[in-house]
DODOLUM-147630 format. One line per field, with one value per residue (C-alpha): residue number from 1; x, y, z. Coordinates in nm, 4 decimals, decimal comma, padded with zeros to 6 digits. Layout:
<zafis>
num: c(NUM  ...)
x: c(X  ...)
y: c(Y  ...)
z: c(Z  ...)
</zafis>
This chain:
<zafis>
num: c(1  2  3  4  5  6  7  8  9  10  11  12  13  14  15  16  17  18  19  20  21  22  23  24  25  26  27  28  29  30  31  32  33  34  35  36  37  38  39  40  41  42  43  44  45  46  47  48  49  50  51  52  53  54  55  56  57  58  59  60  61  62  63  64  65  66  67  68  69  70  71  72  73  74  75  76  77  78  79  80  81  82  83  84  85  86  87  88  89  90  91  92  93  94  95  96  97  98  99  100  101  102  103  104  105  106  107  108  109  110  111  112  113  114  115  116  117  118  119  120  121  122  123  124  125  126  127  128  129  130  131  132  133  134  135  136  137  138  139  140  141  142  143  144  145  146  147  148  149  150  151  152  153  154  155  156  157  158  159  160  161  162  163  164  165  166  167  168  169  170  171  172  173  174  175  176  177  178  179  180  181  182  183  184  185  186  187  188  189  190  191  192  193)
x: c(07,9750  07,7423  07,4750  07,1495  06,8490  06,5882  06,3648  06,6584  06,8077  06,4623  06,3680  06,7264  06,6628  06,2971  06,3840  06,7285  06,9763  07,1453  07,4831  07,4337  07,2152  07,4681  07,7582  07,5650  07,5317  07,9116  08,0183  07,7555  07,5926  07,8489  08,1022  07,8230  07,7539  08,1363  08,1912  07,9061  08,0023  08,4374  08,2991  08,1027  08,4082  08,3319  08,6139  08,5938  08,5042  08,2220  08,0989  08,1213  07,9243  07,6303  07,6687  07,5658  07,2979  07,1421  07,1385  06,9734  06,6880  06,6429  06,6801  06,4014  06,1634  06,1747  06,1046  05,8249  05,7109  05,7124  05,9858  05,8217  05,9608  05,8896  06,1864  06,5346  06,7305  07,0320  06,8643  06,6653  06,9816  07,1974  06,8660  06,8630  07,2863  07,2608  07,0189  07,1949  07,4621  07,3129  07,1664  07,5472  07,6959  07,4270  07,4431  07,8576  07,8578  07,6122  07,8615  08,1259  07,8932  07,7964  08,1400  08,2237  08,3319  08,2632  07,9037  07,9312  08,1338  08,0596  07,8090  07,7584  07,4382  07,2363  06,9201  07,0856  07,2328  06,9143  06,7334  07,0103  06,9410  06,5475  06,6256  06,9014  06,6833  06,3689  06,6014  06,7169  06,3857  06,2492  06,5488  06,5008  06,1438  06,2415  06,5156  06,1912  06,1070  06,1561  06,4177  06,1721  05,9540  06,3000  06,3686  06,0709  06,0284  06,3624  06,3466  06,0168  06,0389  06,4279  06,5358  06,1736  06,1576  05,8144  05,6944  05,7802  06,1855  06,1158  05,9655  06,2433  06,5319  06,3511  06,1948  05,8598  05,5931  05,4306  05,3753  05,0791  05,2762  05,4603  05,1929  05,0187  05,3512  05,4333  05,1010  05,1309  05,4748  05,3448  05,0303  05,2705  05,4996  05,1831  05,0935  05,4770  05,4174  05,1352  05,1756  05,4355  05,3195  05,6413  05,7898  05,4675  05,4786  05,8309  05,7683  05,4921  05,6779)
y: c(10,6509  10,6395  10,3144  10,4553  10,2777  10,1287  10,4042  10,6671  10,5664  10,5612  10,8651  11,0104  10,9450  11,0777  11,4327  11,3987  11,3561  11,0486  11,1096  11,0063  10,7504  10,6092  10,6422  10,3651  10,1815  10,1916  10,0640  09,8201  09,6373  09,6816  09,4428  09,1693  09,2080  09,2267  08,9208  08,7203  08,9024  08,8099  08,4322  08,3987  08,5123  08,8339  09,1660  09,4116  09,6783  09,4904  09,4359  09,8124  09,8949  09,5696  09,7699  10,0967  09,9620  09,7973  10,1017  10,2833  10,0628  10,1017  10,4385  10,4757  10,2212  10,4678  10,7742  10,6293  10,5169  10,1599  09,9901  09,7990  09,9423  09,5885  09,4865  09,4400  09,7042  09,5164  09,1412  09,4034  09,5695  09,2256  09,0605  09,3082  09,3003  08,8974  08,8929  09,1450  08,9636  08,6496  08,8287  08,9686  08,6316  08,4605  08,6995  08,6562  08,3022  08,2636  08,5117  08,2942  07,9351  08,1068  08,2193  07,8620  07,7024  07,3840  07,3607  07,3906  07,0920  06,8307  06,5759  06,2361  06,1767  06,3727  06,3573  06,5054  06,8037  06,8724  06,8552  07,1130  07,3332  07,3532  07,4432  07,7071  07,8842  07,8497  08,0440  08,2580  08,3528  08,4001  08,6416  08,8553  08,8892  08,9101  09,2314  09,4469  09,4567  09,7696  09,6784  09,6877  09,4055  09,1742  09,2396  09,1119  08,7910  08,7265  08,7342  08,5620  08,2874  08,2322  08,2976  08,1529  08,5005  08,5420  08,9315  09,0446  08,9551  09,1411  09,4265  09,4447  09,3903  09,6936  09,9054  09,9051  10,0166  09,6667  09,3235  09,4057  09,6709  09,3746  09,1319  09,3969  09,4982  09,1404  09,0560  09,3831  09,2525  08,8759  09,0194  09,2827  08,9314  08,7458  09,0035  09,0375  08,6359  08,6393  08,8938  08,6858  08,3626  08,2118  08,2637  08,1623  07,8366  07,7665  07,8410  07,6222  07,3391)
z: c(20,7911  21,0621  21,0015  20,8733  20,8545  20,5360  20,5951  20,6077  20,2666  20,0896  20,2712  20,1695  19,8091  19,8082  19,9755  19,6611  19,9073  19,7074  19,8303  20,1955  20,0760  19,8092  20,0584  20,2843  19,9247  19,8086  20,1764  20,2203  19,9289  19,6725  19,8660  19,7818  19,4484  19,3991  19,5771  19,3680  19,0537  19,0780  19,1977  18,8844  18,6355  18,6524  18,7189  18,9666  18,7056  18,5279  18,8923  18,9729  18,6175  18,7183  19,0713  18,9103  18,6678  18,9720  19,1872  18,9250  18,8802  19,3090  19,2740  18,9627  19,2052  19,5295  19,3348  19,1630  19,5057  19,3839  19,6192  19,9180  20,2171  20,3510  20,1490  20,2086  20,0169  19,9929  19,8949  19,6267  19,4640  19,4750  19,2957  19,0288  18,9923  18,9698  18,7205  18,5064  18,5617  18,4192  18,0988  18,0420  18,0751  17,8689  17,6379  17,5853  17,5973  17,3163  17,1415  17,1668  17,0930  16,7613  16,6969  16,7336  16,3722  16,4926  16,4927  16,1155  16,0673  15,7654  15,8565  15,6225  15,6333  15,3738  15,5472  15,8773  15,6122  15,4756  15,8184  15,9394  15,6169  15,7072  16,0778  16,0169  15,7300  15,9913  16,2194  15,9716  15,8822  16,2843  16,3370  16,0012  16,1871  16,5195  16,3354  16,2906  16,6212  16,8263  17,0826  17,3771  17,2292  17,1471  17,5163  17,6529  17,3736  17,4424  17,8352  17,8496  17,5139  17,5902  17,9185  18,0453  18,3120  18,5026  18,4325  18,7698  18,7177  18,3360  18,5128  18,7456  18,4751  18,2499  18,4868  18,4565  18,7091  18,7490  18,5838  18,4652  18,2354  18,1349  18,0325  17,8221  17,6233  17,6507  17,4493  17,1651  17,0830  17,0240  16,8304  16,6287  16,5729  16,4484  16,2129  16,0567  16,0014  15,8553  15,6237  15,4775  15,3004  15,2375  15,5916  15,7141  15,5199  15,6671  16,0085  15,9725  15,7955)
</zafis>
């Protein structure tokens, strides 16, 4: 394929021609985020799928006239395919640490079982709360609380418009948390304890 430049793609995928503008993708960027994908224990097919997610989310920016033409389109797709990447991984190793029997192995000390007890009903407790969530709000706690992600990589990973989207869903899920809490008095008192 002949080399096109920034401006081409973007203008490419703003008039809908995606194919010329995905062709430049596939033979260009993809060889990257394959190569950091397979380095990090990763296959060629979940790097094709992080590919495709990531593409998306560049696609969704330019026709929303959001992407900064000022960018690089490749350092902006790999970006977004790393950090999926990341959340994947994260996501399957703490699979596999809490399929891990050894973490509820007998301890001696009684004080040590009963300070175990407390935390793991605390937790308990947080995730039963956490459950009534809508899925959009657990995304963002989770990214932000958890994965400690500034808004702009949240935006980014969920494809909203700006940070400022961010923040203010960012602070209805915390107050909508806050009010499941407190309308509780017993979890209340153990989240508190």
């Amino acid at each position: 394929m002949a080399v096109i430049n920034q401006k081409e793609i973007i203008r490419c995928i703003q008039e809908g021609n995606d194919s010329k503008a995905l062709s430049y993708l596939y033979d260009h960027t993809l060889i990257k985020v394959r190569g950091y994908i397979k380095k990090n224990n990763g296959t060629k097919d979940e790097a094709n799928d992080i590919f495709q997610d990531a593409v998306i989310i560049f696609f969704k920016y330019v026709k929303n006239n959001q992407f900064d033409v000022e960018k690089d389109i490749d350092a902006f797709i790999y970006t977004v395919a790393r950090n999926l990447w990341i959340d994947k991984a994260k996501k399957e190793r703490r699979m596999v640490y809490y399929d891990n029997t050894e973490i509820y192995e007998q301890r001696e000390d009684s004080s040590n079982q009963l300070s175990d007890l407390i935390s793991q009903e605390k937790a308990i407790a947080m995730k039963s709360v956490f459950d009534r969530l809508d899925e959009k709000c657990r995304k963002i706690l989770q990214y932000y609380v958890y994965e400690k992600r500034s808004m702009k990589e949240i935006s980014l990973l969920m494809g909203y418009s700006s940070e400022d989207v961010v923040k203010t869903n960012h602070y209805r899920c915390k107050q909508y948390l806050t009010k499941i809490v407190k309308s509780d008095l017993s979890l209340m008192n153990l989240i508190r304890n």
